[in-house]
Backbone as JSON Lines, residues from 0, in Angstrom:
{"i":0,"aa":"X","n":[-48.0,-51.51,22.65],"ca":[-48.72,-51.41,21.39],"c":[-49.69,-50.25,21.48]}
{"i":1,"aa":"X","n":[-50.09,-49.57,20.37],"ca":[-50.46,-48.37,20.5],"c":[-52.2,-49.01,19.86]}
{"i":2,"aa":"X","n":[-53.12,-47.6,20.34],"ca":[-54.06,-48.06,20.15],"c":[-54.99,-46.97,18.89]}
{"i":3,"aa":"X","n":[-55.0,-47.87,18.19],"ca":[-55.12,-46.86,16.43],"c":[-56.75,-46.76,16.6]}
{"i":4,"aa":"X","n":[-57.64,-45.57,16.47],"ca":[-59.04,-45.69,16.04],"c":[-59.28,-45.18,14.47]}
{"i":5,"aa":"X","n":[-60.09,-45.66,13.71],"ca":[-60.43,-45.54,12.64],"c":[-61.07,-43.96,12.34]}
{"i":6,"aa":"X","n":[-60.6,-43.31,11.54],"ca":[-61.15,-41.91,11.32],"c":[-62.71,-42.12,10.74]}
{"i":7,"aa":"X","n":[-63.82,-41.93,11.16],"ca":[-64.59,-42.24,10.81],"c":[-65.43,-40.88,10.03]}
{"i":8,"aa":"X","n":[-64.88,-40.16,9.73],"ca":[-65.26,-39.08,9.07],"c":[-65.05,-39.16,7.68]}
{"i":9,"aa":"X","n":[-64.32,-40.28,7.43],"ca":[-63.84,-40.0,5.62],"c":[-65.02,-41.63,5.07]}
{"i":10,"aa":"X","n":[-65.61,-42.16,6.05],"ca":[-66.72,-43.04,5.55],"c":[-68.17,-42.56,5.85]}
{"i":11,"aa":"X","n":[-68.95,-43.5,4.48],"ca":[-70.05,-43.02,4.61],"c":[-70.95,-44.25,4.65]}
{"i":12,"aa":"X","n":[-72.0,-44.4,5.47],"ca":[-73.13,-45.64,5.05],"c":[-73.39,-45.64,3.52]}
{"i":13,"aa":"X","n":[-73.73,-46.95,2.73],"ca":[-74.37,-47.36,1.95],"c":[-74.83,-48.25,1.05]}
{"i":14,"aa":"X","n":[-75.38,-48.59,0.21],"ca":[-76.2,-49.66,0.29],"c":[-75.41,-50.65,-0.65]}
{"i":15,"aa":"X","n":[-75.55,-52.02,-1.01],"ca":[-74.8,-52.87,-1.83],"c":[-74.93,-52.52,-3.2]}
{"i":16,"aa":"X","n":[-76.36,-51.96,-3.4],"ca":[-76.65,-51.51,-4.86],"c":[-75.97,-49.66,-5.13]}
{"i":17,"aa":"X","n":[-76.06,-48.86,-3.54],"ca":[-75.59,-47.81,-4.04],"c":[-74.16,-47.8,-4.09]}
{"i":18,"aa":"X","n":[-73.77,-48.8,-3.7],"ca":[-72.44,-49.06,-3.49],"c":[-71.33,-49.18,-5.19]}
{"i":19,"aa":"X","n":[-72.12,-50.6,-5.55],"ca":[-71.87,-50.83,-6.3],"c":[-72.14,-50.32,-7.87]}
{"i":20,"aa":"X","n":[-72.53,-48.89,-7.68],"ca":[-73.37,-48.38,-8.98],"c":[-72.24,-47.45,-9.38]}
{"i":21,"aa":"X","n":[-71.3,-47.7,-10.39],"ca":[-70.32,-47.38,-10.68],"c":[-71.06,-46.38,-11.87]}
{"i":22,"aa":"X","n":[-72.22,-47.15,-12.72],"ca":[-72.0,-46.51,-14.18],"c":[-72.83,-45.08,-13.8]}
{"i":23,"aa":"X","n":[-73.32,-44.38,-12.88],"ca":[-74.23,-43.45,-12.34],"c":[-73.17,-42.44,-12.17]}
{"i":24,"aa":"X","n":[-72.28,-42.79,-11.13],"ca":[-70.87,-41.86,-10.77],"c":[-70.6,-41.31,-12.38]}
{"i":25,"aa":"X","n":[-69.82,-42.17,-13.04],"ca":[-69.08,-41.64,-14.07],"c":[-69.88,-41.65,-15.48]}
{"i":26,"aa":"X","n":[-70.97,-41.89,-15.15],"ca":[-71.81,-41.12,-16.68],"c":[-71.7,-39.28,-16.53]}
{"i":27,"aa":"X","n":[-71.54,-38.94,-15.89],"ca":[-71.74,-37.5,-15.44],"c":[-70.44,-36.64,-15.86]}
{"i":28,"aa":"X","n":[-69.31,-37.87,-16.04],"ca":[-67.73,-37.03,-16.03],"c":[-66.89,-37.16,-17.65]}
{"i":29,"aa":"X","n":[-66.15,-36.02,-17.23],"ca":[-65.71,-36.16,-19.18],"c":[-64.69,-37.37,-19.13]}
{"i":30,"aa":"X","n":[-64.24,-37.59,-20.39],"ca":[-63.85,-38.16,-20.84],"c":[-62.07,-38.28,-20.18]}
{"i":31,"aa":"X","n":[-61.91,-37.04,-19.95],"ca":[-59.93,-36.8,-18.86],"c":[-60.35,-37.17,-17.66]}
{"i":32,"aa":"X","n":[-61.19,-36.66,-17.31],"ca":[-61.46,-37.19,-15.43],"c":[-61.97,-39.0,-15.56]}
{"i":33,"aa":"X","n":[-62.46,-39.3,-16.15],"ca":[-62.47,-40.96,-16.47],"c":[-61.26,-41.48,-16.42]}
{"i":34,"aa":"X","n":[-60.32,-41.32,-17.22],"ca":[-58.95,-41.16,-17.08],"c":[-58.16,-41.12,-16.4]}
{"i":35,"aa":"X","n":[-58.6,-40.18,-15.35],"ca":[-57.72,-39.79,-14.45],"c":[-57.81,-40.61,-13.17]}
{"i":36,"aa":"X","n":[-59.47,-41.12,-13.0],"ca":[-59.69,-42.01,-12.21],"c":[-59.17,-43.36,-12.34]}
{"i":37,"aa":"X","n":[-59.13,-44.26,-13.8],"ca":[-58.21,-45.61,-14.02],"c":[-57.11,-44.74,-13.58]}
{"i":38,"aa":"X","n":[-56.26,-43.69,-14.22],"ca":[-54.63,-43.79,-13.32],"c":[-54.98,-43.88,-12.2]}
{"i":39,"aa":"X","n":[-55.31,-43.34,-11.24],"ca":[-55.25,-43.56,-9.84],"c":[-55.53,-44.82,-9.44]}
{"i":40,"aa":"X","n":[-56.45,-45.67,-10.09],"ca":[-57.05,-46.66,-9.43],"c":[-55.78,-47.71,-10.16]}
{"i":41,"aa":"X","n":[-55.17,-48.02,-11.11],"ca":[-54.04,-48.32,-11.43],"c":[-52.95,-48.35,-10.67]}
{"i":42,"aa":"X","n":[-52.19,-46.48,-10.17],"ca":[-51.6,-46.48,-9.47],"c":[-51.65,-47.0,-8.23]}
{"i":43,"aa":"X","n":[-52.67,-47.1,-7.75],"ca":[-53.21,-47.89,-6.44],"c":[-52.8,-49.53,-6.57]}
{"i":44,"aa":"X","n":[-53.15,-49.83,-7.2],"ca":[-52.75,-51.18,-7.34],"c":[-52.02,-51.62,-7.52]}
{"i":45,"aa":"X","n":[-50.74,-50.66,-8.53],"ca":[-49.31,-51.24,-8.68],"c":[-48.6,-50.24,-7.51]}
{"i":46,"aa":"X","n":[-49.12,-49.86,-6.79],"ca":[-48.26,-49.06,-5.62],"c":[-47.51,-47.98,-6.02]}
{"i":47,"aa":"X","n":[-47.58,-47.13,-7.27],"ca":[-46.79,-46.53,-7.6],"c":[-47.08,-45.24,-8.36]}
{"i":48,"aa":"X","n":[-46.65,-44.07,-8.66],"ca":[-46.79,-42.74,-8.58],"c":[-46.94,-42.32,-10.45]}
{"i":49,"aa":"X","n":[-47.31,-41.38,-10.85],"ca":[-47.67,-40.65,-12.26],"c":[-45.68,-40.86,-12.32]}
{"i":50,"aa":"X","n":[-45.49,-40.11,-11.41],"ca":[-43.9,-39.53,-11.8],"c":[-42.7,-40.41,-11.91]}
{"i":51,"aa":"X","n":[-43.3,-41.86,-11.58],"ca":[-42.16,-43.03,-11.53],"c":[-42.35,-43.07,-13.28]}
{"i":52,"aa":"X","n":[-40.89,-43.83,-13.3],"ca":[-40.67,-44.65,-15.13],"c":[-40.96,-45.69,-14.72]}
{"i":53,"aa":"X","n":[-41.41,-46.13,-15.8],"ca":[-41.67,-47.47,-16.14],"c":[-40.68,-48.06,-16.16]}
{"i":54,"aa":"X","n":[-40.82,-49.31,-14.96],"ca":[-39.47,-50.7,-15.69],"c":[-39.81,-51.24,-16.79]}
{"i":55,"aa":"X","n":[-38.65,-51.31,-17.42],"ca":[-38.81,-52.05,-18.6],"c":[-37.42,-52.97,-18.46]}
{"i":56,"aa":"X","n":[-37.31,-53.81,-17.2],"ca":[-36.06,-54.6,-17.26],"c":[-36.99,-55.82,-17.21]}
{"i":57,"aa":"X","n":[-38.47,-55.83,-17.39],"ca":[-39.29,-57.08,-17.0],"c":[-39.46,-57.78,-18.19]}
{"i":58,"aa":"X","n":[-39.01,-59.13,-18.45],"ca":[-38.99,-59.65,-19.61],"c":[-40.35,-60.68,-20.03]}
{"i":59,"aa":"X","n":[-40.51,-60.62,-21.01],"ca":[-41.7,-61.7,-21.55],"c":[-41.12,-63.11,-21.45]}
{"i":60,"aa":"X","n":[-42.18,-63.94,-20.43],"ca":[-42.3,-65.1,-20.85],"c":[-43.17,-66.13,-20.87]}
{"i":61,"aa":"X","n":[-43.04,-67.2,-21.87],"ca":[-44.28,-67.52,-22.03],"c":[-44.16,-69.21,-22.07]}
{"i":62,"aa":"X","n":[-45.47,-69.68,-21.58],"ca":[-45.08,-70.98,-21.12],"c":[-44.56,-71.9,-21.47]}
{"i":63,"aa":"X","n":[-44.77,-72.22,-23.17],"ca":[-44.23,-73.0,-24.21],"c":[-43.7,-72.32,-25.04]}
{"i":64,"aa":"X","n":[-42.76,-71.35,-24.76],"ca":[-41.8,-70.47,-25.52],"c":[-40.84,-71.17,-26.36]}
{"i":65,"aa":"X","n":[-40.67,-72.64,-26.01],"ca":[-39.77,-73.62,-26.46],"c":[-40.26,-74.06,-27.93]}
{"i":66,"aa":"X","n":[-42.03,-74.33,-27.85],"ca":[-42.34,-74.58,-29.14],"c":[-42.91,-73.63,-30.39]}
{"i":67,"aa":"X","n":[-42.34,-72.61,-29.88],"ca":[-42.78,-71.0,-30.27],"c":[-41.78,-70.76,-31.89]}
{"i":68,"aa":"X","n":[-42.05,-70.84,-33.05],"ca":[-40.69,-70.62,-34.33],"c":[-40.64,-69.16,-34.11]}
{"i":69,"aa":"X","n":[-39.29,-68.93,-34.14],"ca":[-38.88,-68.05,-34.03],"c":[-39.31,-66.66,-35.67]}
């Protein structure tokens, strides 16, 4: 087993409040770079790239679809 150390150059100390002070960061940025940050933080989460398509083989369903009138 190999022995992995953490790059410790791409972290920085800081505090729970400076941490968590989101609206400070992006009061400062336009309106596309806001943007650009949900895609990424999006793509991050669904694991997946600007340049993928969208599935659309994923179907709706819903719990009591049975008592749903058509």
């Amino acid at each position: 087993m190999h022995d992995f150390k953490m790059d410790r150059t791409a972290v920085s100390k800081s505090s729970f409040e400076e941490a968590d002070d989101h609206v400070t960061f992006y009061k400062n940025k336009t309106s596309l770079e806001r943007l650009n940050y949900a895609c990424d933080i999006i793509n991050s989460i669904f694991n997946s790239s600007p340049e993928q398509k969208v599935d659309r083989t994923v179907i709706l369903s819903r719990k009591h679809a049975e008592f749903i009138q058509p």
